[in-house]
TORDOBA-307442 format. One line per 5 residues: number of its first residue (from 1); for each residue x, y, z of N, C-alpha, C, O. Coordinates in steps of 0.001 Angstrom, whole numbers, m for minus. Layout:
N
NUM = X:Y:Z:X:Y:Z:X:Y:Z:X:Y:Z; ...
END
This chain:
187
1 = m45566:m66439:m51290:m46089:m67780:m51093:m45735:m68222:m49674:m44719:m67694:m49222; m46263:m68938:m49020:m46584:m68659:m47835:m45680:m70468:m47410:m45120:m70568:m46319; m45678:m71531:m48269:m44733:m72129:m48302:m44639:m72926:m49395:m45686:m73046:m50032; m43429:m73661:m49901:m42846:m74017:m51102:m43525:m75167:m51729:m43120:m75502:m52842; m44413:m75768:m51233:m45088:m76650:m51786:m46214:m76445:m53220:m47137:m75644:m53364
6 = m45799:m77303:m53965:m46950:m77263:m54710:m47983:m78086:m55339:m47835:m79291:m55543; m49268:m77269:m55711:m50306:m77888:m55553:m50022:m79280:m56727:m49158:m79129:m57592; m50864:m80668:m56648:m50605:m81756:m56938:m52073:m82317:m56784:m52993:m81596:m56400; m52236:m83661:m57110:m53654:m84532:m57243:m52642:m85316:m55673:m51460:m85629:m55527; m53721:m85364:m54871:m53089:m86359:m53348:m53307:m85202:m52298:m53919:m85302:m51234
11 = m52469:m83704:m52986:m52358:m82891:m51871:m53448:m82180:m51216:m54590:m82311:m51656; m53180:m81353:m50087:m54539:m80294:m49806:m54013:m78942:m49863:m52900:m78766:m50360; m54493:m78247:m49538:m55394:m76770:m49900:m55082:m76521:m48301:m54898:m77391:m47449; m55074:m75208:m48145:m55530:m74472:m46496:m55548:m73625:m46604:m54536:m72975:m46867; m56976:m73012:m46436:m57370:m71749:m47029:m56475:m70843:m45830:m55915:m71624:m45061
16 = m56294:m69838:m45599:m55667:m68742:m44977:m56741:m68132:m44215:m57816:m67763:m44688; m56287:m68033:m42712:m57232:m67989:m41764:m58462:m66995:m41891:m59602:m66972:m41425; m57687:m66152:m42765:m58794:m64806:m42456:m59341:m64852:m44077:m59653:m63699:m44374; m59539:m65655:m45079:m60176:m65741:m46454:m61512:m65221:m46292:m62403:m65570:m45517; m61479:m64257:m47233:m63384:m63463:m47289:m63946:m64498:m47805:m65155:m64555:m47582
21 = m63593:m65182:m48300:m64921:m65548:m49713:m65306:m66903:m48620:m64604:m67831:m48219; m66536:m66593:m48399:m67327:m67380:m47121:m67483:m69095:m48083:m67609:m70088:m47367; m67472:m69206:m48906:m67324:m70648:m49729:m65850:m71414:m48963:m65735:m72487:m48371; m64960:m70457:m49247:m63482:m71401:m48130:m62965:m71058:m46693:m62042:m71577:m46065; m63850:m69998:m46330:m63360:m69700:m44755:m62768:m71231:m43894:m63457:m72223:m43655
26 = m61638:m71072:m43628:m61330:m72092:m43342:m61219:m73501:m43479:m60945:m74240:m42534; m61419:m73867:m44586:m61393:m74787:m45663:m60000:m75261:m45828:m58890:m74730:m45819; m60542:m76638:m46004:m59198:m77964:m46396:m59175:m78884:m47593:m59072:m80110:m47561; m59267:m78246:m48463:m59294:m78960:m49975:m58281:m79885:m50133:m57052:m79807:m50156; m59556:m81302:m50296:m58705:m82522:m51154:m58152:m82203:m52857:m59080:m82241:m53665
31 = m57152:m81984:m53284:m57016:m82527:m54676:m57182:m83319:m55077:m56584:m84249:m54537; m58058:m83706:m56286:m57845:m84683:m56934:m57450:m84606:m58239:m57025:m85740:m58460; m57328:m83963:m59241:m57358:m83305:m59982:m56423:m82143:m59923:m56537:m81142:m59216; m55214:m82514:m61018:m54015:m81060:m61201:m53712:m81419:m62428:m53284:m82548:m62666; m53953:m80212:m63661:m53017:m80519:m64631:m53263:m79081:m65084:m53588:m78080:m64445
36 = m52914:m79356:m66873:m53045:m78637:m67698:m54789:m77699:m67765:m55104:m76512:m67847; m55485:m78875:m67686:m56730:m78072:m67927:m57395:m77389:m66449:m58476:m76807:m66542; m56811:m77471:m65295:m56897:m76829:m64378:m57092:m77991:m63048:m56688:m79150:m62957; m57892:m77129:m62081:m57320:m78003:m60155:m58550:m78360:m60315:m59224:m77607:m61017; m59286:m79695:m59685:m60121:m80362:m59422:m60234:m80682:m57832:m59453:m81519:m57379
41 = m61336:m79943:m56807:m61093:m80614:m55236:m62371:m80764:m54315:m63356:m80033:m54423; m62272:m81588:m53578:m63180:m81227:m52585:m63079:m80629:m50947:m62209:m81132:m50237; m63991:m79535:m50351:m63866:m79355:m48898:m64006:m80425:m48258:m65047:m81009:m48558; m63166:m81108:m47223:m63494:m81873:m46454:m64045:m81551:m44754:m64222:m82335:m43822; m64190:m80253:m44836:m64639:m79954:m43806:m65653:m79112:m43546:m65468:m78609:m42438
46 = m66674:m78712:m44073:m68044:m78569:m44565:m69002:m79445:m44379:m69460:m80148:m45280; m69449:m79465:m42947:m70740:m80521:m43248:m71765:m80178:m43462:m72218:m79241:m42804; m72584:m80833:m44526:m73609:m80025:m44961:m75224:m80317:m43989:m75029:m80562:m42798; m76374:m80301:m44345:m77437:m80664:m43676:m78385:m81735:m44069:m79493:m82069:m43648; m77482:m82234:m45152:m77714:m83750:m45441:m77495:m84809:m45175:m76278:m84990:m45141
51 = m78313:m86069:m44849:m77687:m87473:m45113:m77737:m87915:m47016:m78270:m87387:m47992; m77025:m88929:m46840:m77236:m89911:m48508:m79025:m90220:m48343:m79811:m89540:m49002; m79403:m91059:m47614:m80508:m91161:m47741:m81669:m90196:m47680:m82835:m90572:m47797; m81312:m88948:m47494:m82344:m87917:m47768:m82113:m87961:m49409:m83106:m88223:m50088; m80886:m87724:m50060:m80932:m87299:m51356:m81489:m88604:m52136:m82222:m88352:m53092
56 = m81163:m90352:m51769:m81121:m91076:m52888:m82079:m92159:m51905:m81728:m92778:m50901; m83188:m92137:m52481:m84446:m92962:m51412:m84047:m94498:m51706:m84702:m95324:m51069; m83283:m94881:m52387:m83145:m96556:m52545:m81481:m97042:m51564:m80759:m98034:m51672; m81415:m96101:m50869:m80119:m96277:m49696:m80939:m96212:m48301:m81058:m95165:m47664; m81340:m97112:m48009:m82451:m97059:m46911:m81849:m96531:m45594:m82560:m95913:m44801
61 = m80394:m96796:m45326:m80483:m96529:m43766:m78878:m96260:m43943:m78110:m96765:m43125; m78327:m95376:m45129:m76919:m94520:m45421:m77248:m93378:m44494:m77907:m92435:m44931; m76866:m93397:m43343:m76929:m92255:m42709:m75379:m91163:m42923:m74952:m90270:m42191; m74868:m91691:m44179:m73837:m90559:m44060:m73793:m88902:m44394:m74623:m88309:m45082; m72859:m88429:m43869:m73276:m86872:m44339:m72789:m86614:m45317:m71769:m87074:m45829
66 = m73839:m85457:m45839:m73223:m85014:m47550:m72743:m83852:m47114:m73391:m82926:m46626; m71155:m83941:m47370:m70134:m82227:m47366:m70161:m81493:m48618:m70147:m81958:m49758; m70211:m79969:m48151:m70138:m78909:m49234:m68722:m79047:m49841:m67765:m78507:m49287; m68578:m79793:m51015:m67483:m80131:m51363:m67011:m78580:m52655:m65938:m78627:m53256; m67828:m77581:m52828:m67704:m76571:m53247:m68559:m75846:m54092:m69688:m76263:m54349
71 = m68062:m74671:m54598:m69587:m74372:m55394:m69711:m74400:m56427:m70653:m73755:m56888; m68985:m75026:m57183:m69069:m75823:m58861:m70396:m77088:m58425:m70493:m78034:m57642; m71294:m76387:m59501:m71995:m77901:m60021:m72874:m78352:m58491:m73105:m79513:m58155; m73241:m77198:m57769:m73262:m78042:m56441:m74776:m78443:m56131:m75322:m78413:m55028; m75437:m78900:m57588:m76184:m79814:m57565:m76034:m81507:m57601:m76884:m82350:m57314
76 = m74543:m81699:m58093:m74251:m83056:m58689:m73529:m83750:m57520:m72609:m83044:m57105; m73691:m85172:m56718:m72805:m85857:m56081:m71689:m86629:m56761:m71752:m87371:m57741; m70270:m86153:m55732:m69556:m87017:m55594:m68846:m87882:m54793:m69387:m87804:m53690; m68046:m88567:m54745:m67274:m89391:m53104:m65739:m89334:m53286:m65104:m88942:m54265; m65303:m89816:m52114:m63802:m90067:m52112:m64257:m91362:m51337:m65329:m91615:m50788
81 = m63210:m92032:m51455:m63017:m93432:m50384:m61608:m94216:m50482:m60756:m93965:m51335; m61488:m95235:m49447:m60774:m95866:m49326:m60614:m97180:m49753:m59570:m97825:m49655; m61550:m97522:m50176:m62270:m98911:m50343:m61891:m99333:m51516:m62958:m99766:m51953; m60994:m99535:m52456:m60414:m99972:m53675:m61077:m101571:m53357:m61984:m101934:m54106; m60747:m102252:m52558:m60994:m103980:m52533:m62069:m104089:m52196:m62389:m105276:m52129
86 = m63055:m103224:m51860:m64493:m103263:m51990:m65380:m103216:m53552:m66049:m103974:m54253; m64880:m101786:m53548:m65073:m101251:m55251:m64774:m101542:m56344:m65374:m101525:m57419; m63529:m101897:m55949:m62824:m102343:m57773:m62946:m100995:m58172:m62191:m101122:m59136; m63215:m100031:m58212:m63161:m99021:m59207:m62938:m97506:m58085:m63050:m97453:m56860; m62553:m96275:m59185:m62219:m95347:m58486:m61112:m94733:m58961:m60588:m95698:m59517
91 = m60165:m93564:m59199:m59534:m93029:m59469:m58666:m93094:m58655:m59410:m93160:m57676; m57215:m93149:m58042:m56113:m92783:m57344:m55838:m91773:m57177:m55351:m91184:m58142; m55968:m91141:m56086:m55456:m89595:m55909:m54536:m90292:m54678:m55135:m89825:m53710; m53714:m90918:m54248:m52704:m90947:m53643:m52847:m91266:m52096:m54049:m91120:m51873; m52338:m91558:m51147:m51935:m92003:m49550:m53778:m93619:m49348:m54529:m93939:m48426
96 = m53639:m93969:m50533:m54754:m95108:m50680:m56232:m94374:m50892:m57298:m94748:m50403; m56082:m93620:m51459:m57577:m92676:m51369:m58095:m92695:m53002:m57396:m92679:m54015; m59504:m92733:m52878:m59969:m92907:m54619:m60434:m92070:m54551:m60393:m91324:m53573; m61335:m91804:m56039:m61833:m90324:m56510:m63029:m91405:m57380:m62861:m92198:m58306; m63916:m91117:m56816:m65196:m91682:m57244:m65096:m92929:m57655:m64156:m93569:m57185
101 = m66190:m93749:m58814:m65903:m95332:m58312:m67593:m95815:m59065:m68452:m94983:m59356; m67699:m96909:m59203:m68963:m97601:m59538:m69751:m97629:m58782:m69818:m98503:m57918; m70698:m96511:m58929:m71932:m95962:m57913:m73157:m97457:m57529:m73511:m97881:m56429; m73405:m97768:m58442:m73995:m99056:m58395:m73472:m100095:m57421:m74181:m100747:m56655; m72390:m100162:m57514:m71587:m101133:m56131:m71741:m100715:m54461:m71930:m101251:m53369
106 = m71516:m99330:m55092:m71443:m98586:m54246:m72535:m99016:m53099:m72191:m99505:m52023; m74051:m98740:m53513:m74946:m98379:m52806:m75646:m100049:m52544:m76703:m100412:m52028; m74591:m100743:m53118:m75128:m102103:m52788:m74294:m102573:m51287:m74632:m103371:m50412; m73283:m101852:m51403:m72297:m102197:m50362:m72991:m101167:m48838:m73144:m101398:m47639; m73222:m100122:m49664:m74163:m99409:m48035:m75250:m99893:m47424:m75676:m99639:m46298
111 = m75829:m100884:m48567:m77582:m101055:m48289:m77046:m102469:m47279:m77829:m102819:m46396; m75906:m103135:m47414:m75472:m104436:m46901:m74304:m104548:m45648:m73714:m105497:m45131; m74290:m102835:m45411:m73303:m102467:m44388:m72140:m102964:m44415:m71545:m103363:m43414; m71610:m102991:m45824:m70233:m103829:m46313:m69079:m102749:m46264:m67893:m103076:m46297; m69479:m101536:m46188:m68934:m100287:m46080:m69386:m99487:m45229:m70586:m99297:m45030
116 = m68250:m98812:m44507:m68471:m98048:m43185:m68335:m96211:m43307:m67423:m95671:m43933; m69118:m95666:m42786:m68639:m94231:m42748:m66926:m93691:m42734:m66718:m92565:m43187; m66041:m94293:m42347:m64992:m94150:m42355:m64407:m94321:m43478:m63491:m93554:m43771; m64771:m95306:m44327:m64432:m95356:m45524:m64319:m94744:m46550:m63292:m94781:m47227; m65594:m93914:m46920:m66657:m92945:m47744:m66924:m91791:m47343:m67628:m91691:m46338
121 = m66507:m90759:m47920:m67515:m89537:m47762:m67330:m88748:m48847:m66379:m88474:m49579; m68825:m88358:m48748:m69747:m87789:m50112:m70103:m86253:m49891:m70465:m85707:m48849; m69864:m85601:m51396:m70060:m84150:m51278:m70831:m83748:m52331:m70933:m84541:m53267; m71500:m82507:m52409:m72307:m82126:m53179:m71716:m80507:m53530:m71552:m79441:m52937; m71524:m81087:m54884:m70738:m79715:m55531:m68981:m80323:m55839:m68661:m81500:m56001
126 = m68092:m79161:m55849:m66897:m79591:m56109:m65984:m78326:m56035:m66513:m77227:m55865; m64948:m78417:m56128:m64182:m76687:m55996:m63294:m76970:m57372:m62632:m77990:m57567; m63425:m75830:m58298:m62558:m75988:m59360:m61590:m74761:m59716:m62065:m73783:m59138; m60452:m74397:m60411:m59594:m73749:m60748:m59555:m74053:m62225:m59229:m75091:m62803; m60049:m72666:m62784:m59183:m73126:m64435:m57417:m72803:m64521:m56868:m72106:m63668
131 = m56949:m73192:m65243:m55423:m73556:m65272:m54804:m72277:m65108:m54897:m71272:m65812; m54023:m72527:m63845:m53166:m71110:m63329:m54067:m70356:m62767:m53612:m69237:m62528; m55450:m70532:m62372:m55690:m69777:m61423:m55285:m69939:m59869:m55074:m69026:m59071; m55236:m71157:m59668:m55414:m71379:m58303:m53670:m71551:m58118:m53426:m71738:m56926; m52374:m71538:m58992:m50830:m70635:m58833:m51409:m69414:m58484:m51250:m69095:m57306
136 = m52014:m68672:m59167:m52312:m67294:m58740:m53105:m66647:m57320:m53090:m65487:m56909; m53782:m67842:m56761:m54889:m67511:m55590:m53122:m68147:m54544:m52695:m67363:m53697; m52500:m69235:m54726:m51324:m69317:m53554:m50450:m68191:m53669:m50057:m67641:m52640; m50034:m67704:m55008:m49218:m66905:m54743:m49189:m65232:m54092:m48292:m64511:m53655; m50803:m65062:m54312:m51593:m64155:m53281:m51950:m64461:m51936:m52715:m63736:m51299
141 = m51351:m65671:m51391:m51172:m66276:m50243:m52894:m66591:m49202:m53247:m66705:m48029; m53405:m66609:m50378:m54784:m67185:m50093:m54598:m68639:m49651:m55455:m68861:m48796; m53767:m69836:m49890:m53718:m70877:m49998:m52326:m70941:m49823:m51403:m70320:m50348; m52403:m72400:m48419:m51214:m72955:m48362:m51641:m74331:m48752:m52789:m74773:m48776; m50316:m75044:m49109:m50395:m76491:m49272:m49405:m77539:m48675:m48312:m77504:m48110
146 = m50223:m78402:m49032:m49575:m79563:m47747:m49712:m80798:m48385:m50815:m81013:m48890; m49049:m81465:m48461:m47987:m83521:m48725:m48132:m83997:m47600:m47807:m85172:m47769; m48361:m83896:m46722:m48222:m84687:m45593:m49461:m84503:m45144:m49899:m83356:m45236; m50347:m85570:m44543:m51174:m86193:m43863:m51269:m87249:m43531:m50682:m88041:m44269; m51962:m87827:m42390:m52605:m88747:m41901:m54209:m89277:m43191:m55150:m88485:m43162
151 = m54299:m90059:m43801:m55771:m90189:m44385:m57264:m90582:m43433:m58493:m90531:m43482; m56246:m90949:m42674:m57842:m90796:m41203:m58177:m89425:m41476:m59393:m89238:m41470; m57450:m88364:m41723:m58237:m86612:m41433:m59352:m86400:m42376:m60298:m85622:m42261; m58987:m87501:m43645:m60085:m86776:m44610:m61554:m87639:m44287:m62473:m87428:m45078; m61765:m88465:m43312:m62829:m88780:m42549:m63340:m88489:m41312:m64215:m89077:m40677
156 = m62418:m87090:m40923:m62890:m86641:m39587:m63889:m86031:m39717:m64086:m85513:m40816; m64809:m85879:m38729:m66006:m85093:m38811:m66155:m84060:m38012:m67196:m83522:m37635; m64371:m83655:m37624:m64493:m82648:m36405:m63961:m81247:m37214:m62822:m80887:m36915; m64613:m80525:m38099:m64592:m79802:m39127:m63863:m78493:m39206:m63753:m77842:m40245; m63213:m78038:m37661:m62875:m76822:m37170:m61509:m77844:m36853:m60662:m77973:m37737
161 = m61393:m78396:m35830:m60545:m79681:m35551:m59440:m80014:m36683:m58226:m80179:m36564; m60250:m80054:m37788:m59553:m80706:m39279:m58498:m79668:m39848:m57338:m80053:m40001; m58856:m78358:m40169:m58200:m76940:m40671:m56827:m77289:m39288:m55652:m77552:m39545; m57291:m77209:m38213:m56100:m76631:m37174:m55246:m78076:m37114:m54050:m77878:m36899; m55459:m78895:m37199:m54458:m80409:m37269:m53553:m80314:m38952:m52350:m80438:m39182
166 = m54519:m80092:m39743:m53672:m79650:m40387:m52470:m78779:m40618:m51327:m79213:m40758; m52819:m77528:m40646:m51861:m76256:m40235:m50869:m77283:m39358:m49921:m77843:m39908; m51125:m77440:m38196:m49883:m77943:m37281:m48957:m78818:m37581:m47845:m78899:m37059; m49627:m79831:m38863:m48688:m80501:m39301:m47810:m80060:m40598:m47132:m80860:m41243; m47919:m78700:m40883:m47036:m78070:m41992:m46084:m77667:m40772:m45219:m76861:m41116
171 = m46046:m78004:m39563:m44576:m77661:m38885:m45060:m76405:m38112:m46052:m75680:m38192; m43781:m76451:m37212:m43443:m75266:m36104:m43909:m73873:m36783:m44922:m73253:m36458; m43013:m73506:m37755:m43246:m72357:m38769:m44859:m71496:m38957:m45110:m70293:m39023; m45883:m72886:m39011:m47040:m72744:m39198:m47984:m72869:m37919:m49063:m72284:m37818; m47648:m73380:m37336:m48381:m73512:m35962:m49290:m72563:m35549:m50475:m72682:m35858
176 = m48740:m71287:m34643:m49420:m70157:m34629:m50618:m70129:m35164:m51687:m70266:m34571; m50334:m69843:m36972:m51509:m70053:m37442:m52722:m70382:m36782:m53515:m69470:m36544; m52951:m71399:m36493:m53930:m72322:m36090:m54511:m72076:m34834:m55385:m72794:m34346; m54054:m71098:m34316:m54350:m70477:m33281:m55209:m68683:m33341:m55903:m68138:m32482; m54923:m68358:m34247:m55924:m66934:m34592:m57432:m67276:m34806:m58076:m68059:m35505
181 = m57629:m66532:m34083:m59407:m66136:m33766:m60185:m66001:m35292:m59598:m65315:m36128; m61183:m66487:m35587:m61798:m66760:m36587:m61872:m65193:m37397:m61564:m64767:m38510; m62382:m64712:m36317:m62703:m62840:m36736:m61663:m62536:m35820:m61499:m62904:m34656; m60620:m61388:m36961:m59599:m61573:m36022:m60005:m59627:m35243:m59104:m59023:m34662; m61005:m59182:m35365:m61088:m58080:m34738:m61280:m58508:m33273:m61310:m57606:m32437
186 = m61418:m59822:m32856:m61733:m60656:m31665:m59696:m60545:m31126:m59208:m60657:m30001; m59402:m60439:m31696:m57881:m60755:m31381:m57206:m59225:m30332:m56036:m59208:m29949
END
């Protein structure tokens, strides 16, 4: 295991620089979702080739982007946000961050610019673990994890940017990391 942390609803994910499976190459999974019946997350650094208003025609001018939040289900939308005193509704996953929320409010608050891109961002699909798989994908050192962030990161849109700020903030130890060449036959 690559370090002692473990996975939790709040924490993230960091996929391991050189991961085959082209779904997490470099990938920064939100948790929201940890228990018994398994890990619940989204990529936050995946932007996909969507806005909201391509997918949902009654959001007239939501120019936000929809992220490949994984490949469960990755017909169905979901969000994270910050906006509890906007919403009233939403799940707690921890450092002030919700886990979806009253969609209906929602799109009343975009259509009225009551809510800002910084606030919100929406993914299509989801990343899931049935129970003890994803102990088993860290302890094959596919996945590091991390407690500590900034919640500005999970609204950055600088998607390469996001993976390496991360890494750096698991410490000295990890640093390096964040520095190997994507393909490391480039190295």
């Amino acid at each position: 295991m690559l370090n002692n942390i473990k996975p939790k609803t709040g924490r993230l994910l960091i996929s391991e620089p050189f991961m085959a499976d082209p779904n997490f190459k470099r990938s920064v999974v939100l948790l929201t979702e940890h228990g018994d019946e398994g890990t619940v997350g989204y990529i936050l650094n995946q932007v996909g080739n969507l806005i909201l208003n391509d997918v949902i025609q009654d959001l007239w001018d939501a120019k936000n982007y929809i992220y490949f939040g994984g490949p469960v289900a990755a017909d169905t939308l979901h969000f994270i946000h910050r906006s509890y005193d906007k919403l009233q509704s939403g799940e707690p996953i921890g450092n002030g961050l919700y886990w979806g929320g009253n969609f209906e409010t929602l799109k009343i608050l975009l259509n009225t610019n009551a809510i800002s891109a910084d606030e919100v961002k929406f993914f299509m699909g989801y990343s899931g673990w049935d129970h003890g798989q994803l102990d088993r994908e860290i302890e094959q050192n596919a996945w590091m994890v991390s407690d500590i962030f900034n919640p500005d990161l999970i609204f950055s849109n600088d998607d390469e940017k996001l993976w390496r700020d991360v890494i750096v903030n698991l410490g000295p130890k990890y640093a390096h990391i964040s520095n190997f060449p994507v393909d490391p036959s480039l190295n």
